[in-house]
KEBA-89180 format. One record per residue: residue in three letters; x, y, z of N, C-alpha, C in turn; residue number from 1. Coordinates in Angstrom, 1 decimal, always signed. Atoms other than C-alpha are relative to their C-alpha. Layout:
['ALA',[X,Y,Z],[X,Y,Z],[X,Y,Z],NUM];
...
***
This chain:
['UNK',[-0.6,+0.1,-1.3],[-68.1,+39.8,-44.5],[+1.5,-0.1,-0.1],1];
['UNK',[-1.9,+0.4,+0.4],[-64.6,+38.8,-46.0],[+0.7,+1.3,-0.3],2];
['UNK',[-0.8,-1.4,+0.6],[-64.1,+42.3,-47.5],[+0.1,+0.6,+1.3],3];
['UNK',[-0.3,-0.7,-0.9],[-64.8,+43.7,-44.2],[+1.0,-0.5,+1.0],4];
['UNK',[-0.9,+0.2,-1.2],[-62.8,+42.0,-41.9],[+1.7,+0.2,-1.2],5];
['UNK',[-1.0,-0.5,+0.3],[-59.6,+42.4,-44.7],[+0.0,+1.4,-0.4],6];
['UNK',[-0.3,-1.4,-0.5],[-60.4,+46.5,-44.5],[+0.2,+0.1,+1.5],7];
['UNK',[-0.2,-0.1,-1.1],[-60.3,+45.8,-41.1],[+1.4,-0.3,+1.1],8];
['UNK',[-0.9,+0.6,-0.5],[-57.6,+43.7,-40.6],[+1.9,+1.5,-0.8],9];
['UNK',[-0.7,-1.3,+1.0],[-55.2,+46.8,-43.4],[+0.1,+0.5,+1.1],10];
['UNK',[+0.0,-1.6,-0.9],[-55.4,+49.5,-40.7],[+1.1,-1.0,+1.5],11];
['UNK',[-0.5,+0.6,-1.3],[-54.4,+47.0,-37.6],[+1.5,-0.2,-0.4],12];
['UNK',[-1.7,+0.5,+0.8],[-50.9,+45.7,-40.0],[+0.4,+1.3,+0.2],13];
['UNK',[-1.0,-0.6,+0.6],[-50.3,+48.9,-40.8],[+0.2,+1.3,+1.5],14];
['UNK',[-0.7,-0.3,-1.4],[-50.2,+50.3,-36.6],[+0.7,-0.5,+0.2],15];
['UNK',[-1.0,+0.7,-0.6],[-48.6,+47.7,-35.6],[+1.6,+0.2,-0.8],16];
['UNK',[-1.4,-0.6,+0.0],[-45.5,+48.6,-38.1],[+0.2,+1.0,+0.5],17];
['UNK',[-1.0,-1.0,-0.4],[-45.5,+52.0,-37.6],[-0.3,+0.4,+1.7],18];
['UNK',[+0.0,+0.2,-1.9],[-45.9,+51.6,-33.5],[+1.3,-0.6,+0.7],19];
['UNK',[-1.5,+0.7,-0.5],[-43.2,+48.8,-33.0],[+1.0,+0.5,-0.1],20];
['UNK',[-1.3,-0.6,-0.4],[-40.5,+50.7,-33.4],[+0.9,-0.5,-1.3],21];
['UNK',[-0.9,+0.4,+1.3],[-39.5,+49.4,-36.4],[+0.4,+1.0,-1.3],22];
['UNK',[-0.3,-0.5,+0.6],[-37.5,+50.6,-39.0],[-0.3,+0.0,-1.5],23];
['UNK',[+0.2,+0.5,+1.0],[-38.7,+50.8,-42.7],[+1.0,-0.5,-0.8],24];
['UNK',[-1.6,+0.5,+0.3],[-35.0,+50.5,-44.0],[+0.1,-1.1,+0.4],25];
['UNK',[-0.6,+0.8,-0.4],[-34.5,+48.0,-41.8],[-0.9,-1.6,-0.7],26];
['UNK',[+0.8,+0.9,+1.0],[-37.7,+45.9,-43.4],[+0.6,-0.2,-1.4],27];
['UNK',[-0.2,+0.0,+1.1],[-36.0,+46.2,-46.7],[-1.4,-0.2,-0.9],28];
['UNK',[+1.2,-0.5,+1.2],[-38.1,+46.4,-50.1],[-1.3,-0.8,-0.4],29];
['UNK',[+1.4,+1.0,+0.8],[-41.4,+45.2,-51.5],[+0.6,-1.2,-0.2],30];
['UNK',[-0.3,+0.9,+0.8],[-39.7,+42.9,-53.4],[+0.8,-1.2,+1.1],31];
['UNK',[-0.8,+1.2,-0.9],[-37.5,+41.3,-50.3],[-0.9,-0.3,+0.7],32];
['UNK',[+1.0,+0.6,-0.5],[-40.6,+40.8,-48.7],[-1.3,-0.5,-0.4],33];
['UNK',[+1.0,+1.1,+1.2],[-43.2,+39.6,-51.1],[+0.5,-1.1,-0.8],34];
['UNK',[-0.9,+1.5,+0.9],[-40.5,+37.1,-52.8],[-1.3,+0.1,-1.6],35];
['UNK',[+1.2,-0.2,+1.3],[-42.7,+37.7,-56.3],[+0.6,-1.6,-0.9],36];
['UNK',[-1.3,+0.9,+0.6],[-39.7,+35.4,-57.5],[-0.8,-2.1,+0.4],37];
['UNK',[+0.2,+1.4,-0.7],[-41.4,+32.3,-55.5],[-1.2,-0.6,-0.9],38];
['UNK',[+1.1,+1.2,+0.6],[-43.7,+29.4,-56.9],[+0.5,-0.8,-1.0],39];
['UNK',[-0.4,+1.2,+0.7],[-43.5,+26.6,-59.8],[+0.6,+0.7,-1.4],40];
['UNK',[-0.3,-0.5,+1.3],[-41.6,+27.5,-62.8],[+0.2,-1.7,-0.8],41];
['UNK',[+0.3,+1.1,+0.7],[-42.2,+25.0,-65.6],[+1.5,+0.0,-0.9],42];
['UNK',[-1.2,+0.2,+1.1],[-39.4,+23.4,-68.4],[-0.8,+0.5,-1.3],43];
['UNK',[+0.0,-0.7,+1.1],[-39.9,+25.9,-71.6],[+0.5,-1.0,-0.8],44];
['UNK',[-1.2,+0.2,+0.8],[-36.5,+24.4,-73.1],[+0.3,-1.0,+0.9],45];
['UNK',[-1.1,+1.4,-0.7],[-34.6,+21.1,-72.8],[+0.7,-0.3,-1.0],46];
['UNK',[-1.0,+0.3,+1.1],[-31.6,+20.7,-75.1],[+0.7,-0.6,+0.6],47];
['UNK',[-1.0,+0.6,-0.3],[-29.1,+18.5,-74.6],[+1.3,-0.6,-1.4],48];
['UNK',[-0.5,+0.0,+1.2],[-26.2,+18.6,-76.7],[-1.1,+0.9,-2.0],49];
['UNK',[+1.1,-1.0,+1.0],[-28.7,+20.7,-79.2],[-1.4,-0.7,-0.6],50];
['UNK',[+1.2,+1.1,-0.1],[-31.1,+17.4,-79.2],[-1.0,+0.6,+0.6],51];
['UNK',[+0.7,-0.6,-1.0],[-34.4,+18.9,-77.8],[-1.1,-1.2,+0.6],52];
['UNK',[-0.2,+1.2,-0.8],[-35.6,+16.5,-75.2],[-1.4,+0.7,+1.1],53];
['UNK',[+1.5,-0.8,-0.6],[-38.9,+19.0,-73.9],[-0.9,-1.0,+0.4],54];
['UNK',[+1.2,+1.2,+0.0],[-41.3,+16.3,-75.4],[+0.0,-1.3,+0.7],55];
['UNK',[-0.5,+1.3,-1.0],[-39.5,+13.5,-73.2],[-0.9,+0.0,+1.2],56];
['UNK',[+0.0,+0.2,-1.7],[-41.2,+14.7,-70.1],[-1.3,+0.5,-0.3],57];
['UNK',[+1.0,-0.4,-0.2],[-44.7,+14.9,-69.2],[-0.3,+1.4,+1.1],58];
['UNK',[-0.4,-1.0,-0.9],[-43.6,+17.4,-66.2],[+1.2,+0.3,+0.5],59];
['UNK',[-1.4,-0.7,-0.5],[-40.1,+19.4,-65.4],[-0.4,+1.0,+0.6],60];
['UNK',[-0.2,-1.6,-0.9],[-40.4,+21.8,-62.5],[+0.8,-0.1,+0.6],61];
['UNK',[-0.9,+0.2,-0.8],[-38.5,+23.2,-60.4],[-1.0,+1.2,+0.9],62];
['UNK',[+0.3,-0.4,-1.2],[-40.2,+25.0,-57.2],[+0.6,+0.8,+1.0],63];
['UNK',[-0.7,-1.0,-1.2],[-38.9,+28.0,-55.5],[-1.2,+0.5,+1.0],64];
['UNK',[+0.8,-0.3,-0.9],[-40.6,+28.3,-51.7],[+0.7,+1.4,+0.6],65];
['UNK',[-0.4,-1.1,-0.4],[-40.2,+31.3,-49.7],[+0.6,+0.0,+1.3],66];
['UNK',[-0.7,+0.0,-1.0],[-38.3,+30.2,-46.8],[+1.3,-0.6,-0.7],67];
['UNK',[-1.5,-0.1,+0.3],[-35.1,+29.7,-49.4],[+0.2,-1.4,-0.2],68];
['UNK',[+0.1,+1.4,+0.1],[-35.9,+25.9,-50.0],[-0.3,-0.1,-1.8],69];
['UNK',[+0.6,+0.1,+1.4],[-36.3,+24.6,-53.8],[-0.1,-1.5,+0.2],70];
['UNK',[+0.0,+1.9,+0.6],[-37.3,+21.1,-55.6],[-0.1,+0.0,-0.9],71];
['UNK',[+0.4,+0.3,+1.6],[-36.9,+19.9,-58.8],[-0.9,-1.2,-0.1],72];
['UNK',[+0.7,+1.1,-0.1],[-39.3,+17.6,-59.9],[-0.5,-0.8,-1.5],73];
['UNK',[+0.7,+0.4,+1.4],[-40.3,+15.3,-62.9],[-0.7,-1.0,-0.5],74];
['UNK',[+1.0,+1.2,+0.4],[-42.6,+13.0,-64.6],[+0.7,-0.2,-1.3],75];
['UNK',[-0.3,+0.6,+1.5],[-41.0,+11.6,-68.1],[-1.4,-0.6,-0.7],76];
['UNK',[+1.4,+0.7,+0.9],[-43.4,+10.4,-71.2],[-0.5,-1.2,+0.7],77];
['UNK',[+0.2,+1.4,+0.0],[-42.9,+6.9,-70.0],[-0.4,+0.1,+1.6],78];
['UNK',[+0.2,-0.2,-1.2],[-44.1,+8.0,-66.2],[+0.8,-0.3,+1.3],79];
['UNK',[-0.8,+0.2,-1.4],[-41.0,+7.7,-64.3],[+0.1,+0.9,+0.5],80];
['UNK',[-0.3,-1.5,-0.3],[-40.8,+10.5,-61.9],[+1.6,-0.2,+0.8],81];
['UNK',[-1.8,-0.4,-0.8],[-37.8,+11.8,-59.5],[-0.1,+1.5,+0.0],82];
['UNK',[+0.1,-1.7,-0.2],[-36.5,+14.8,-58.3],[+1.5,+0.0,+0.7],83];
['UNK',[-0.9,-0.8,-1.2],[-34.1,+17.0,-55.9],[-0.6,+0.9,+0.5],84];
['UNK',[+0.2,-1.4,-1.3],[-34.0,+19.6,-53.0],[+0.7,+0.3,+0.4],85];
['UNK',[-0.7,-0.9,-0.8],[-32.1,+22.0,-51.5],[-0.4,+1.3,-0.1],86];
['UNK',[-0.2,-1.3,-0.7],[-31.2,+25.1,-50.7],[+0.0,+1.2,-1.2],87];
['UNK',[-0.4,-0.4,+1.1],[-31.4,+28.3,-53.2],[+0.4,+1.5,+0.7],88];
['UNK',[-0.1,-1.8,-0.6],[-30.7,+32.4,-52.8],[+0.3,+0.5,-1.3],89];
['UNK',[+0.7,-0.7,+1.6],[-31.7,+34.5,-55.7],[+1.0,+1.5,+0.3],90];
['UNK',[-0.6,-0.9,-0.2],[-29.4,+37.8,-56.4],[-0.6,+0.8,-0.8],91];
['UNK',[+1.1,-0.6,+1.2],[-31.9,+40.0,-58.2],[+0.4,+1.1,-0.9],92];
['UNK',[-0.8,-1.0,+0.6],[-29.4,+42.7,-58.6],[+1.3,-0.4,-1.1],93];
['UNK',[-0.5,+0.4,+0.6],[-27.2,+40.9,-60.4],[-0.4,-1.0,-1.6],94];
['UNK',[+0.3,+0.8,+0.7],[-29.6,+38.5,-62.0],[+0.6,-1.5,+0.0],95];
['UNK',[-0.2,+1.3,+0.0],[-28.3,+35.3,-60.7],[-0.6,-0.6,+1.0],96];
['UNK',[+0.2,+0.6,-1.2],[-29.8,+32.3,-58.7],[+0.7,-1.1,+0.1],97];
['UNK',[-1.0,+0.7,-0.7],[-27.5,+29.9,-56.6],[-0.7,-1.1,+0.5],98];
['UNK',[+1.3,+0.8,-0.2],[-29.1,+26.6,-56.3],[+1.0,-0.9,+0.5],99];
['UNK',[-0.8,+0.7,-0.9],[-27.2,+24.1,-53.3],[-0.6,-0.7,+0.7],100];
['UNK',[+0.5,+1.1,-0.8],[-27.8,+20.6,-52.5],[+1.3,-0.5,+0.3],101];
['UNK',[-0.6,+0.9,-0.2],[-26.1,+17.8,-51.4],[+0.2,-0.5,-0.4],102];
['UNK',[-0.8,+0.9,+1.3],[-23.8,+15.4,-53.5],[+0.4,-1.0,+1.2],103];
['UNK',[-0.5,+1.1,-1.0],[-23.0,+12.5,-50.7],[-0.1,+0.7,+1.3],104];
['UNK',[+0.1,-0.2,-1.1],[-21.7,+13.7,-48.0],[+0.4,+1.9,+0.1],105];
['UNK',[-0.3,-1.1,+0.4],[-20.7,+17.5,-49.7],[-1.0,+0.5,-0.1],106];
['UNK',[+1.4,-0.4,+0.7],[-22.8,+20.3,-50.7],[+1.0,+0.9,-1.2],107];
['UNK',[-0.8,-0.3,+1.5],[-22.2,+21.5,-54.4],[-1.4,+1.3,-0.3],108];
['UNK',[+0.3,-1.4,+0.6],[-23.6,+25.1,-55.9],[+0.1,+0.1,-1.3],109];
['UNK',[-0.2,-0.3,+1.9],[-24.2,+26.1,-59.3],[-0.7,+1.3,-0.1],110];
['UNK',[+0.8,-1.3,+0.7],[-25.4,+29.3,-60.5],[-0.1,+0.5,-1.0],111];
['UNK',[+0.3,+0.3,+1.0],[-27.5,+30.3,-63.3],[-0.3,+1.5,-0.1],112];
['UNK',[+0.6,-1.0,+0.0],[-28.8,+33.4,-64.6],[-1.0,+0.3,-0.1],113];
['UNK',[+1.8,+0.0,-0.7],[-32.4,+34.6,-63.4],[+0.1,+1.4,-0.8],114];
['UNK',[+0.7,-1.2,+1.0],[-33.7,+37.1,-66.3],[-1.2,-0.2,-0.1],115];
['UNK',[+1.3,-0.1,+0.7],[-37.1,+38.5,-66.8],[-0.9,-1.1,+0.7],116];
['UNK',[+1.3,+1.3,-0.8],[-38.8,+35.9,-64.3],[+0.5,-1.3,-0.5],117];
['UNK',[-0.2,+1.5,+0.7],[-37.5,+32.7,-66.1],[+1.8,-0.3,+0.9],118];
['UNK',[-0.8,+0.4,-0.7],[-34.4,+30.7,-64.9],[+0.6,-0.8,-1.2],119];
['UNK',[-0.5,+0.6,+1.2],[-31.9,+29.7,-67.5],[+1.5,-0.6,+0.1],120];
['UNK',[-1.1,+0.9,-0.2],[-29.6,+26.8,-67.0],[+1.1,-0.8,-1.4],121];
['UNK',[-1.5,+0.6,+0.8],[-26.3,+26.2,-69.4],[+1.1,-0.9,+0.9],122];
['UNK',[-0.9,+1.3,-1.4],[-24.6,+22.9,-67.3],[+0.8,-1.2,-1.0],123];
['UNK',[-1.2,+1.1,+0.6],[-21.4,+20.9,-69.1],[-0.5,-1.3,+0.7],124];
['UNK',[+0.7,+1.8,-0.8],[-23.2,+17.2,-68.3],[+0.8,-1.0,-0.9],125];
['UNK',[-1.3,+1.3,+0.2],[-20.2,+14.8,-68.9],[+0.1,+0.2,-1.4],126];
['UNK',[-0.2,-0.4,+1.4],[-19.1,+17.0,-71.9],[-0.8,+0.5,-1.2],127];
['UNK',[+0.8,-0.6,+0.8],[-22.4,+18.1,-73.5],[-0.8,+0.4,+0.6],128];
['UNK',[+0.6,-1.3,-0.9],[-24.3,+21.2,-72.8],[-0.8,-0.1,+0.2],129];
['UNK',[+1.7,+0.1,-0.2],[-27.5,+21.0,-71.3],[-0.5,+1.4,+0.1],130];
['UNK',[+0.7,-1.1,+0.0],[-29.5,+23.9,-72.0],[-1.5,+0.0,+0.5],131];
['UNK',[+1.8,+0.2,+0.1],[-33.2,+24.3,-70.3],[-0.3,+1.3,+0.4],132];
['UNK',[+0.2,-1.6,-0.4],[-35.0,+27.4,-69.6],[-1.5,-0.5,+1.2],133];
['UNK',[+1.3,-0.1,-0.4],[-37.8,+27.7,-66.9],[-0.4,+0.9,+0.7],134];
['UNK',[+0.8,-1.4,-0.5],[-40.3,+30.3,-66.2],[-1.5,-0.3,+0.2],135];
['UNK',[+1.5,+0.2,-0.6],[-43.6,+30.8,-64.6],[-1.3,+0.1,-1.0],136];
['UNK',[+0.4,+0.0,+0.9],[-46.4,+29.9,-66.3],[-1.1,+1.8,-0.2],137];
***
């Protein structure tokens, strides 16, 4: 019953684009419309200062949704969690993502470079370099 009503439902999507008047250009590409880029990417890599600091955390994500929202999130060995949220925008042609929250009453931006599906963060943290990597599992 489920296969038929999504062969049924295929044919109705694909009148209604080419009916409305729409433009396929103006839809831009698979990829701006499927977001492939979105869901939980895990912590690979945690360096700090070249200390590796992986095994510290029972969970490091960070969560890209597809209305342009992120969260980081984490559980440590010792079960303290915490997190952040904001705002992100991925440049796929370039290979960079732009990740913008709020700092008090400011908003602050960082950008990292987004290779190969993974998300790989180099960040000067009061003089030593935090390196982590995360990608989908």
């Amino acid at each position: 019953m489920r296969k038929l009503y999504i062969l049924l439902l295929v044919p109705i999507a694909l009148f209604a684009v080419l009916f409305t008047g729409c433009d396929a250009e103006e839809m831009g590409s698979l990829k701006d419309i499927s977001k492939p880029y979105t869901g939980i990417y895990e912590c690979e890599k945690l360096l700090l200062g070249g200390k590796d600091y992986t095994d510290s955390f029972r969970s490091f994500t960070v969560e890209l949704s597809g209305d342009g929202s992120f969260s980081l999130a984490y559980e440590t060995a010792e079960g303290g969690r915490g997190g952040l949220g904001g705002n992100y925008s991925l440049d796929t042609e370039k290979g960079e993502i732009t990740f913008t929250g709020k700092q008090g009453a400011r908003s602050v931006s960082h950008t990292f470079p987004y290779e190969k599906g993974s998300i790989l963060v180099d960040y000067n943290f009061f003089g030593t370099l935090l390196h982590a990597e995360f990608s989908m599992p």
